[in-house]
C-alpha positions as CSV (number, residue, x, y, z in Angstrom):
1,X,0.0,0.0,0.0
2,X,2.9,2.2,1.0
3,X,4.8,1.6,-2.3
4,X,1.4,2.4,-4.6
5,X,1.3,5.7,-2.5
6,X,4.5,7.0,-3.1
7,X,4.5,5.5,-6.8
8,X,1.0,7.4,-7.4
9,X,2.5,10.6,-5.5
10,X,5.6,10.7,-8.3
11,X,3.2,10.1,-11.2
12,X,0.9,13.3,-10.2
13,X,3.8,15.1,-9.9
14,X,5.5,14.6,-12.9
15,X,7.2,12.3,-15.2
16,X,8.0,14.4,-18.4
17,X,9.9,17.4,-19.6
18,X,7.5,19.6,-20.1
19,X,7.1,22.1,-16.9
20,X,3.2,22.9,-16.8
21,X,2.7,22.9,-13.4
22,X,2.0,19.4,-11.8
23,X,3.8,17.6,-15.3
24,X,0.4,17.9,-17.0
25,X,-1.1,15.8,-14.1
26,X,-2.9,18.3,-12.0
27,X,-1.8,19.9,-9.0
28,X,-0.6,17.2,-6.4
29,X,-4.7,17.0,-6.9
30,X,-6.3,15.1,-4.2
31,X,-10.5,14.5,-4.7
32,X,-12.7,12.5,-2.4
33,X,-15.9,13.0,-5.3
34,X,-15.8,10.1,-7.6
35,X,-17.9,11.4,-10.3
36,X,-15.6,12.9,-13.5
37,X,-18.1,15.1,-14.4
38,X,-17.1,17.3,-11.6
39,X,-15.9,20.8,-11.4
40,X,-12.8,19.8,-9.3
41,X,-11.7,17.5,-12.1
42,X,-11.9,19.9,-14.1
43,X,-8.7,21.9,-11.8
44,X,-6.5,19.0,-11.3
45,X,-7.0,19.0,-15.2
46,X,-6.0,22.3,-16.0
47,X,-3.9,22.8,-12.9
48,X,-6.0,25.4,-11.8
49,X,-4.7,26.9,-8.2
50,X,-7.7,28.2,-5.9
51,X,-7.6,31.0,-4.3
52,X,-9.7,33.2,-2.0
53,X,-12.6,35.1,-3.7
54,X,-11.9,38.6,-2.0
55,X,-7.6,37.6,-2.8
56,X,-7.4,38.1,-6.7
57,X,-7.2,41.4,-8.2
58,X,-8.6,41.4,-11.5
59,X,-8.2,44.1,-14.5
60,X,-11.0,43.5,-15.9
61,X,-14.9,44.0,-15.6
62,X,-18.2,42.0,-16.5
63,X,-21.6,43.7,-16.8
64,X,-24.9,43.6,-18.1
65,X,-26.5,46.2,-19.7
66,X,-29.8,44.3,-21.6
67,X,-32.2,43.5,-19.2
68,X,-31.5,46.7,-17.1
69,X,-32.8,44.1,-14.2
70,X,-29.8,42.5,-14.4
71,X,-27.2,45.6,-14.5
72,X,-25.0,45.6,-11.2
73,X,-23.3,48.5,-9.8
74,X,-19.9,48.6,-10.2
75,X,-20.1,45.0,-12.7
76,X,-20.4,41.2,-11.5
77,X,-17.5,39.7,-9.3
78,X,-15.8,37.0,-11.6
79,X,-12.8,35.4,-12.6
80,X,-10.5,36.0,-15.8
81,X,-8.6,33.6,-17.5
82,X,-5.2,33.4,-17.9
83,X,-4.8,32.4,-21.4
84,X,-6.0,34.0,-24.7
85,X,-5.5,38.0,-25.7
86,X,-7.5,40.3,-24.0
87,X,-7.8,43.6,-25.8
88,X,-6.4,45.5,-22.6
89,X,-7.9,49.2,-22.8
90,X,-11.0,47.8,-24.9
91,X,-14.0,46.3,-24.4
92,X,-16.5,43.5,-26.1
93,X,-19.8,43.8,-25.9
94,X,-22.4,41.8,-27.5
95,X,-25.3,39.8,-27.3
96,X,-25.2,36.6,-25.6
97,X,-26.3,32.9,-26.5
98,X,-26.4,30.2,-23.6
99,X,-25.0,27.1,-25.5
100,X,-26.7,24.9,-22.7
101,X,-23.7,22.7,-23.2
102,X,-20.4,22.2,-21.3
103,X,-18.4,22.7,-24.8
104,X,-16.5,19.7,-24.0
105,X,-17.1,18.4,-27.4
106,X,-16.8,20.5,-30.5
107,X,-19.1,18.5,-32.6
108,X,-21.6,18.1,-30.1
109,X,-22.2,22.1,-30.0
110,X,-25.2,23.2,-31.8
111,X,-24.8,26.8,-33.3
112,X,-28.7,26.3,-34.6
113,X,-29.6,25.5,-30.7
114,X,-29.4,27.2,-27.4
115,X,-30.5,30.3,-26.2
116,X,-33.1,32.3,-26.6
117,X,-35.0,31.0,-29.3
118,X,-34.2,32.7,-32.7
119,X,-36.6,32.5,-35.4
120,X,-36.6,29.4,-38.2
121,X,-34.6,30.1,-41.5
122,X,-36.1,29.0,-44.8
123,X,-35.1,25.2,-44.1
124,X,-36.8,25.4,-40.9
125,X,-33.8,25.3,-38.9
126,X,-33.7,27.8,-35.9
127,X,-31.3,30.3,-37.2
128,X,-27.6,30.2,-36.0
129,X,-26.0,32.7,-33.3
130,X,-25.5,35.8,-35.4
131,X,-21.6,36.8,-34.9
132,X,-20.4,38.9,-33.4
133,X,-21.5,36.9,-30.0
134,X,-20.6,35.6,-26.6
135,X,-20.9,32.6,-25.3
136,X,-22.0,30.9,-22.0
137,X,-21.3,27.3,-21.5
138,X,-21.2,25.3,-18.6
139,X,-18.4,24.7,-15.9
140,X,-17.5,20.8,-15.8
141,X,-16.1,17.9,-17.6
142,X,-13.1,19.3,-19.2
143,X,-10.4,21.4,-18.6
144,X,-11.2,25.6,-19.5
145,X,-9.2,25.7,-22.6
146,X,-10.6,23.0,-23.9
147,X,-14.0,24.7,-23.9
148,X,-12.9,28.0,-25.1
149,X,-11.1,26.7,-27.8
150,X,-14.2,24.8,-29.1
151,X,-16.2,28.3,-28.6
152,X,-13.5,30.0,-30.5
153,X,-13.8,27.4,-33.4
154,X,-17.3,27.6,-33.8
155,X,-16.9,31.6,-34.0
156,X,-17.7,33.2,-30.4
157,X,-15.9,36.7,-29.6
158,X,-15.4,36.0,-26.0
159,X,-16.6,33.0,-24.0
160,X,-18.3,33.3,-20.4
161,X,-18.1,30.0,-18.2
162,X,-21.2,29.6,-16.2
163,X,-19.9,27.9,-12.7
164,X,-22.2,25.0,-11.3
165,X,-21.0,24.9,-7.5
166,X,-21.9,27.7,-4.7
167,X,-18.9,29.2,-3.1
168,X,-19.8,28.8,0.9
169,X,-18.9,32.6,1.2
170,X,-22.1,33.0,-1.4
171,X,-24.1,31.8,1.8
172,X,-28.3,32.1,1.1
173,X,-27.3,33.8,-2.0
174,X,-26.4,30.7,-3.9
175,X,-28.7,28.1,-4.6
176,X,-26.5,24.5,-4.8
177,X,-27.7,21.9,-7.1
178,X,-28.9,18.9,-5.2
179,X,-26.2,17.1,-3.4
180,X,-23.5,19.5,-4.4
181,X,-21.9,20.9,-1.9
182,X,-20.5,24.4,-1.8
183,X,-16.7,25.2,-2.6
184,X,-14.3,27.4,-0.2
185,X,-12.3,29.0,-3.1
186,X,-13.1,29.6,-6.5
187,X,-10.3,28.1,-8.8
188,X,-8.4,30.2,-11.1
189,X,-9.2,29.7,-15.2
190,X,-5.4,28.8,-15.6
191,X,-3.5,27.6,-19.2
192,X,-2.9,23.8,-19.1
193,X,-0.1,24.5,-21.3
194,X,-2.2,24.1,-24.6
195,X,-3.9,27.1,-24.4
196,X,-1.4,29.1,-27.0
197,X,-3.6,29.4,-29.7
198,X,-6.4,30.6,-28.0
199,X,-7.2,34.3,-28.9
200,X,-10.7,35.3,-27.5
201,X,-11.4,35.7,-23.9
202,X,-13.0,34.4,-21.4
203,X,-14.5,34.9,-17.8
204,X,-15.8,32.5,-15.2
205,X,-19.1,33.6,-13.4
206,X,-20.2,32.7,-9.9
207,X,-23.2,30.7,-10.1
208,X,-25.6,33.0,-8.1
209,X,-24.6,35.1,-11.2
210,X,-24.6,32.6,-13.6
211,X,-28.5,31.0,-12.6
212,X,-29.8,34.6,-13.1
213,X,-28.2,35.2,-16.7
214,X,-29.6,31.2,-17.5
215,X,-32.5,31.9,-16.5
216,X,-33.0,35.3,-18.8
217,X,-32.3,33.5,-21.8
218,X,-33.9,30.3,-21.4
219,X,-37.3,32.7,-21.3
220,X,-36.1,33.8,-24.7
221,X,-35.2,37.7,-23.4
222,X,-32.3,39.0,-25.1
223,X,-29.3,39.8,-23.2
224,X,-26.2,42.4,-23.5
225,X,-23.0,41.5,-22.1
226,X,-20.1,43.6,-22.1
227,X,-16.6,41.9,-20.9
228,X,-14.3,45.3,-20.4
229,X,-10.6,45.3,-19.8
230,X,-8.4,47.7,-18.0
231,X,-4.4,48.8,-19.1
232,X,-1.9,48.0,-16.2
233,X,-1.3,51.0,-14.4
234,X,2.0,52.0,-15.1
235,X,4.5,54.7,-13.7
236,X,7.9,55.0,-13.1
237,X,8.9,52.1,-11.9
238,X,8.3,48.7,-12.9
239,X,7.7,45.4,-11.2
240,X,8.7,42.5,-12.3
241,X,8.8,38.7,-11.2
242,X,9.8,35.5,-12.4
243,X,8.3,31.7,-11.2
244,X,10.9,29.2,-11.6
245,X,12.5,26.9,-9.3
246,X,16.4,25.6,-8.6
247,X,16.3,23.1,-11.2
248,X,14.1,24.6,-13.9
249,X,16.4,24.5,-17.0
250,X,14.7,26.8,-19.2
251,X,15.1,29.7,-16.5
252,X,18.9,29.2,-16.5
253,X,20.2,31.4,-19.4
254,X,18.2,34.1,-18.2
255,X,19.5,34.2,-14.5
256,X,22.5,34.2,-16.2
257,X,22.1,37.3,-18.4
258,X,19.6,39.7,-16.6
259,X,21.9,40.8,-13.7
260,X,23.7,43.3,-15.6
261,X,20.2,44.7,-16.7
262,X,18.4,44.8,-13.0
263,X,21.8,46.8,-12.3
264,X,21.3,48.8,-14.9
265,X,17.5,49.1,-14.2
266,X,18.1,50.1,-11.0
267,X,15.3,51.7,-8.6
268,X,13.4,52.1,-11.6
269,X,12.7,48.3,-11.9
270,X,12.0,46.1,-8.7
271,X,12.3,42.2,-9.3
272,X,11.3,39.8,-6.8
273,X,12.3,35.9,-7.6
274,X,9.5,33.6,-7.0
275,X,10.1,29.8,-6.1
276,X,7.4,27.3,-7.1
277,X,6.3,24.8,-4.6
278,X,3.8,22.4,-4.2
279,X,0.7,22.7,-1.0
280,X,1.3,18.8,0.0
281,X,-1.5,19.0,2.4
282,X,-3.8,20.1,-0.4
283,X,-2.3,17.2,-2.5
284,X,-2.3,14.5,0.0
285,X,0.8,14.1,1.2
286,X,0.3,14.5,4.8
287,X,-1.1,11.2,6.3
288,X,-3.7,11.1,8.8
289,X,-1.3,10.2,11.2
290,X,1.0,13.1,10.1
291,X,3.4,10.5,8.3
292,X,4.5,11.7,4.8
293,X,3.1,10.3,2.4
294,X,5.1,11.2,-0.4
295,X,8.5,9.6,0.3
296,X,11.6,12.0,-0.3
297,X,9.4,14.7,-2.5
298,X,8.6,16.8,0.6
299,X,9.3,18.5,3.7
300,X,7.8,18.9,7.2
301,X,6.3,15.8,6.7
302,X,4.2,16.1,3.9
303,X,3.4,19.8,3.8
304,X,5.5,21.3,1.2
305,X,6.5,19.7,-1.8
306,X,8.2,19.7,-5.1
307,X,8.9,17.9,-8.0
308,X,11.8,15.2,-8.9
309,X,13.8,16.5,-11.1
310,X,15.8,13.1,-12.5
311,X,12.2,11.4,-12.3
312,X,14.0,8.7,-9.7
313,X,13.2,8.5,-6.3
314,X,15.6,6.2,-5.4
315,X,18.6,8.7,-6.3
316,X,19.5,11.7,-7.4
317,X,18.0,15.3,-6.3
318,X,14.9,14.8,-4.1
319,X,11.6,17.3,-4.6
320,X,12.7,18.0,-0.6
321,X,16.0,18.9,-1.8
322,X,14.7,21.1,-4.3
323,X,11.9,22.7,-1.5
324,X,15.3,23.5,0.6
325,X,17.4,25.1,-1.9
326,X,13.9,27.2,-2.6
327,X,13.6,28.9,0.6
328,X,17.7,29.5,0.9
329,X,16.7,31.7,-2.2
330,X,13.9,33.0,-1.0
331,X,16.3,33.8,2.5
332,X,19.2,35.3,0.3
333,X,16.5,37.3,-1.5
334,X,14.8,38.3,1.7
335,X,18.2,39.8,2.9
336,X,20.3,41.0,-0.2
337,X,17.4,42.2,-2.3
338,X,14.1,42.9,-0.6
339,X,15.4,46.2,-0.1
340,X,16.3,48.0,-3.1
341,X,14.8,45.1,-5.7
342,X,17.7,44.6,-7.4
343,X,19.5,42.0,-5.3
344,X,22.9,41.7,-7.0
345,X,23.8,38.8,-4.3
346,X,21.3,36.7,-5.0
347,X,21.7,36.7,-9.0
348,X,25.8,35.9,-8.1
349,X,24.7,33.5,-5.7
350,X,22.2,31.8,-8.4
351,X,24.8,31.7,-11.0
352,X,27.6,30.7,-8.6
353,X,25.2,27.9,-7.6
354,X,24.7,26.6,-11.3
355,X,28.5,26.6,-12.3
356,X,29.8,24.9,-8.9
357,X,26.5,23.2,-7.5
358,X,24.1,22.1,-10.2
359,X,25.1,18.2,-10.6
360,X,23.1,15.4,-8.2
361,X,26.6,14.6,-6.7
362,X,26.6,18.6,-5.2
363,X,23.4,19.6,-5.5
364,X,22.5,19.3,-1.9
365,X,26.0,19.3,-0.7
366,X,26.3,22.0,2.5
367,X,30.3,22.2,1.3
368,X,29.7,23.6,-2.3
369,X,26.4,25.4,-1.3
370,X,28.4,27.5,1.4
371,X,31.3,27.7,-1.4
372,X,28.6,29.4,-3.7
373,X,27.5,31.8,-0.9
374,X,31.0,32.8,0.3
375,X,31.9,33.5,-3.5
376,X,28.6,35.5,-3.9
377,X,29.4,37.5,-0.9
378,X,26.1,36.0,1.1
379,X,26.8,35.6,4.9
380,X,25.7,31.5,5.3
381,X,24.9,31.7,8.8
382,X,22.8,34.5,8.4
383,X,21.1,32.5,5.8
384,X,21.2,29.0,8.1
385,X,19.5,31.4,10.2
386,X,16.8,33.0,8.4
387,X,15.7,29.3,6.9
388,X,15.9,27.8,10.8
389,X,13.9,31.1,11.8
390,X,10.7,30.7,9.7
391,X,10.1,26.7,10.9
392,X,13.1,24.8,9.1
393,X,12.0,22.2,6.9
394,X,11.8,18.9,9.2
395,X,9.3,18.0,11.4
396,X,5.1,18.0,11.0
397,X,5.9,22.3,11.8
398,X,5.0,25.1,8.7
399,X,7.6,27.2,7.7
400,X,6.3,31.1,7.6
401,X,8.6,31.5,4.1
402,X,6.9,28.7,2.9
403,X,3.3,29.5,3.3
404,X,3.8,32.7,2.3
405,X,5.4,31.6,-1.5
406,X,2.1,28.9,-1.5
407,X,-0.4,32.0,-1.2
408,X,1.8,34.2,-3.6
409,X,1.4,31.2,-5.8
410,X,-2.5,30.8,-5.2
411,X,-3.1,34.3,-6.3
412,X,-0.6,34.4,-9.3
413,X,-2.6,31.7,-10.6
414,X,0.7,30.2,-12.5
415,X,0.7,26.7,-14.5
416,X,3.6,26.9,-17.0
417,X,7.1,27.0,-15.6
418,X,8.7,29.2,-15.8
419,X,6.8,32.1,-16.0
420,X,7.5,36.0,-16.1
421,X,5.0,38.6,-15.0
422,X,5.8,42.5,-15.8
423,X,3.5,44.8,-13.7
424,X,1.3,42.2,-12.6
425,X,0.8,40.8,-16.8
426,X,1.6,37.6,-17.7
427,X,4.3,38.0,-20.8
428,X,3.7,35.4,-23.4
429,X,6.9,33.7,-25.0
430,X,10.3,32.8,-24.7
431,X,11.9,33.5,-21.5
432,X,14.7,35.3,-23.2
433,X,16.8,38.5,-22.3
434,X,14.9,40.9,-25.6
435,X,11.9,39.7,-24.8
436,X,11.7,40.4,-20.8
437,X,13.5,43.6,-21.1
438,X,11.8,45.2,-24.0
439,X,8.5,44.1,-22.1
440,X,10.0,45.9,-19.1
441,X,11.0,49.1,-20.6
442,X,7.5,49.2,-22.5
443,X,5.7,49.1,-19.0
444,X,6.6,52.5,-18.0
445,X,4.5,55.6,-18.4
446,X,5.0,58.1,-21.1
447,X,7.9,60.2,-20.1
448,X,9.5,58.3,-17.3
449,X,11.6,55.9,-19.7
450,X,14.7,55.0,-18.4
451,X,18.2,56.3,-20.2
452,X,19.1,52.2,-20.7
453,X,15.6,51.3,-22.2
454,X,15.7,54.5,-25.0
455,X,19.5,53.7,-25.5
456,X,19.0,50.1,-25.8
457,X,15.7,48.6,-26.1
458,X,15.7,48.8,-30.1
459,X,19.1,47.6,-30.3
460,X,19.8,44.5,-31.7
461,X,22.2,43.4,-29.0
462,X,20.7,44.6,-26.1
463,X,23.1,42.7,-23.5
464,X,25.9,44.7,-25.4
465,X,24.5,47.6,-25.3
466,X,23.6,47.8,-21.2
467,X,27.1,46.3,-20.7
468,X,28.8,49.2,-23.1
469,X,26.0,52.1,-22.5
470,X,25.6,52.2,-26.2
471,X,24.6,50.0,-29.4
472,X,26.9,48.9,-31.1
473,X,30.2,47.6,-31.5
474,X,33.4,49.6,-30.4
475,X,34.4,50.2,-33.7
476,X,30.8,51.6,-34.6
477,X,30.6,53.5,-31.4
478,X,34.3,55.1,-32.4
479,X,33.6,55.7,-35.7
480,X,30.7,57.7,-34.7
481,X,32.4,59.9,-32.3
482,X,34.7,60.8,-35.6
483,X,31.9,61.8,-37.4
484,X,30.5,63.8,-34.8
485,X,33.9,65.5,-34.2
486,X,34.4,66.8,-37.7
487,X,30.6,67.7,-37.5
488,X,31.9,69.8,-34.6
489,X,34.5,71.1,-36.7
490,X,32.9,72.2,-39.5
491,X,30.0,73.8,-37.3
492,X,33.1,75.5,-35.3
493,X,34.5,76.9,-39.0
494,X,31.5,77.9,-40.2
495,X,31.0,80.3,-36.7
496,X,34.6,81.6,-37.5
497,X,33.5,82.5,-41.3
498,X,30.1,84.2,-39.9
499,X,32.5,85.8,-37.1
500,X,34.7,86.9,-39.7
501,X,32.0,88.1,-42.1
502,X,30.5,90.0,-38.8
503,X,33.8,91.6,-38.3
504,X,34.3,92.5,-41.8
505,X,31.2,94.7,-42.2
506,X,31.9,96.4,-39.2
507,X,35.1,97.1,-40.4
508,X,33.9,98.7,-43.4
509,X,31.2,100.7,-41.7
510,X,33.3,102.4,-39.4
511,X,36.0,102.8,-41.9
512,X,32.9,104.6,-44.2
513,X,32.0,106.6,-41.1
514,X,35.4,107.9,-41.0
515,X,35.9,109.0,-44.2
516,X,32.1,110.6,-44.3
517,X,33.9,112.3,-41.0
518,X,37.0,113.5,-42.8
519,X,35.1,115.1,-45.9
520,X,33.0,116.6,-43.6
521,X,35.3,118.6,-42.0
522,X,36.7,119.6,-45.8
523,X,33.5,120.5,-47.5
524,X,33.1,123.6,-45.0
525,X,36.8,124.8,-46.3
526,X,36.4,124.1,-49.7
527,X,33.0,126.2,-49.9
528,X,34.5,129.4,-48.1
529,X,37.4,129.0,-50.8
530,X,34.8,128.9,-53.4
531,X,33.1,132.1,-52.2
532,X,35.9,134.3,-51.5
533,X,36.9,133.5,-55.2
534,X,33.8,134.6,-56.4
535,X,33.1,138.1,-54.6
536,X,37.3,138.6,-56.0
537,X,35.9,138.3,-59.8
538,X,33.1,141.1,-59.2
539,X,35.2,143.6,-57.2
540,X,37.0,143.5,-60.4
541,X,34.4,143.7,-62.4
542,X,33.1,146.3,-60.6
543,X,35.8,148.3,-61.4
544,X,36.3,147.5,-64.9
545,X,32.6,148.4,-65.9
């Protein structure tokens, strides 16, 4: 019995090299409810991570404007998903057909069914849902992508998920189906890693919600839905965060290369490194006699968790190995980079970590670990200390550190390791250095751009670039300077030529108003000359007449 636990405990957690969360298996997912047709096989499917309905900040609204009997003040409380493109700063809003289907099979959706009733075409069919539209299916039997994408393919604009189980917060307010009992959180509409080429969006509605909108169409009244979505407030400083964990490959290159960019970033940017680990006691792992249940893949006796990396549990690096080396990040970040969210010890201490540590032979060796740390400049016993502070990791005891990254993790809603979000957005793609930092330098508000992102986000080498403070090669930078030096000295000749010129004129004007001067003085002489002459000539005339 033991061995089938521990051998069903590795399966859900993963087997394969792909990192959606859980190895495509579901969350550590533990479910007393036998029936597959229920909503909570539907999140170990798509990995979805509960969280608390007042806990998740949203940037997005639902409301409904047609009947006015159903318009809500301030929009319905719902949950968004966290795959497709939402047109952030836009809205959609159009009329919406209840499928009265779970969408769980494409071919069994009937675009000539539904609700309301439309009038019959010419064949006597019902006529189709007229597009633009949005549509409502049921919660249940298959994972959310899976139900959007067979919306999208049929031609909806954006897809509303009608839940089918009360929250217990909902109280009176929610009617439960019969024998369903209500649900503490609401799970979040996570990606189960296929969701990439899904392009509308979609919301899930709480059924108190939900029953009311059903209920509207299926007396064939018309209703208006508009699904509205906000831009990320941005300002001058960005925040930016990355899940991963110790022995995530994909992550690697980047830890390697951002460091020189955070620098550069400075107070303008503030990372925090997020470490993904499993909830055990959500997953099952903690017996009911406190005994861990899942062998070597967790600590404290069950309660926190991760997964195997080398897929053997009989060697290699443990899932408890890899939940230790977690919270000595998260200790090394809580001392060299809380503060100022750049944290230059902890990226030296990641990448000392891979080039001396990353093998099985060293990965949980105390010798090389401290070797890394000493070499990143990270004091190990106030590290030692910090993890032994927050609960340590043996015993049937919860770490503080711990609980804290699980709730981080609830509300992030991640599934795909590893995962990047900049001001609070998930950024789809790579996990490569252009990507991230162009996505960083775009999330400031007009104005408050950073030198390094205007200098360096269009260049083609943008690691160059922050490492030089320019683009370009040496040579290009140099050759550059020359032209802008003769630039300078031609602009500095041509001044002397207008100086010149200036002078020149001036020259020649005084030099005019000299000589003006100098005949001006000789006119008067030369007139008195004149006269005297004249009155000569007619004395003597006088006295020759």
């Amino acid at each position: 019995m033991k061995k089938s636990l521990i051998a069903l405990a590795y399966l859900l957690i993963g087997s394969g090299d792909r990192w959606v969360v859980g190895g495509g298996g579901g969350e550590l997912a533990h479910d007393d409810d036998d029936d597959p047709t229920h909503s909570h096989v539907e999140d170990e499917e798509t990995g979805a991570v509960a969280v608390p309905t007042d806990g998740s900040v949203t940037s997005s609204k639902l409301q409904i404007h047609v009947p006015k009997t159903l318009t809500k003040p301030g929009g319905y409380d719902h949950r968004e998903a966290l795959f497709g493109i939402p047109p952030y700063g836009g809205s959609l809003a159009e009329s919406l057909y209840y499928a009265d289907d779970n969408a769980c099979d494409y071919n069994s959706i009937n675009v000539h069914g539904g609700y309301p009733i439309r009038a019959m075409d010419d064949s006597g069919i019902m006529m189709a849902w007229q597009s633009p539209y949005v549509l409502m299916v049921d919660r249940g039997g298959c994972t959310f992508v899976q139900k959007v994408r067979n919306a999208q393919r049929i031609g909806a604009a954006g897809v509303i998920i009608a839940d089918d189980t009360c929250l217990c917060s909902a109280a009176d307010a929610c009617t439960p189906d019969d024998g369903e009992a209500c649900e503490e959180r609401e799970p979040i509409m996570a990606d189960d890693g296929s969701g990439s080429d899904i392009s509308v969006p979609s919301f899930l509605m709480f059924k108190q919600d939900a029953d009311k909108v059903k209920a509207e169409v299926r007396a064939n009244h018309p209703v208006r839905i508009e699904m509205t979505w906000s831009l990320p407030n941005p300002d001058d400083r960005v925040e930016y965060e990355l899940w991963t964990t110790p022995t995530d490959v994909i992550s690697m290159d980047f830890q390697k290369d951002f460091k020189e960019a955070a620098i550069a970033l400075g107070g303008r940017a503030y990372f925090t490194p997020q470490m993904y680990i499993y909830d055990g006691m959500l997953s099952g792992c903690v017996g009911q006699d406190g005994e861990n249940e899942c062998y070597n893949l967790c600590t404290n006796n069950g309660r926190y968790c991760a997964t195997d990396p080398d897929n053997d549990l009989d060697r290699g690096i443990s899932g408890a190995d890899v939940v230790s080396e977690s919270l000595r990040r998260m200790c090394i970040w809580g001392h060299y980079g809380e503060s100022d969210g750049v944290g230059v010890p902890w990226w030296d201490y990641v990448n000392e970590f891979m080039f001396r540590c990353k093998g099985e032979e060293f990965f949980s060796n105390k010798k090389c670990i401290n070797d890394a740390m000493a070499h990143a400049n990270v004091d190990a016993k106030v590290i030692e200390k910090c993890m032994a502070d927050s609960g340590g990791l043996d015993g049937d005891a919860a770490n503080t550190l711990l609980e804290e990254q699980l709730l981080a993790k609830d509300k992030s809603g991640v599934v795909i390791l590893p995962a990047m979000y900049v001001n609070r957005v998930s950024i789809r793609g790579s996990l490569e250095f252009p990507v991230v930092f162009k996505a960083i330098c775009a999330g400031y508000a007009t104005g408050t751009v950073p030198t390094v992102c205007s200098a360096c986000s269009s260049c083609p080498n943008q690691k160059e670039c922050i490492a030089n403070a320019y683009c370009g090669s040496k040579k290009q930078h140099e050759s550059v300077s020359t032209t802008s030096m003769i630039y300078a000295m031609m602009g500095l000749a041509a001044f002397f030529c207008c100086f010149s010129y200036v002078q020149h004129r001036r020259y020649q004007s005084q030099m005019q108003a000299q000589v003006k001067n100098i005949i001006a003085e000789y006119m008067p002489l030369e007139s008195d000359q004149n006269q005297n002459q004249s009155t000569s000539v007619s004395d003597e005339d006088g006295e020759f007449t």
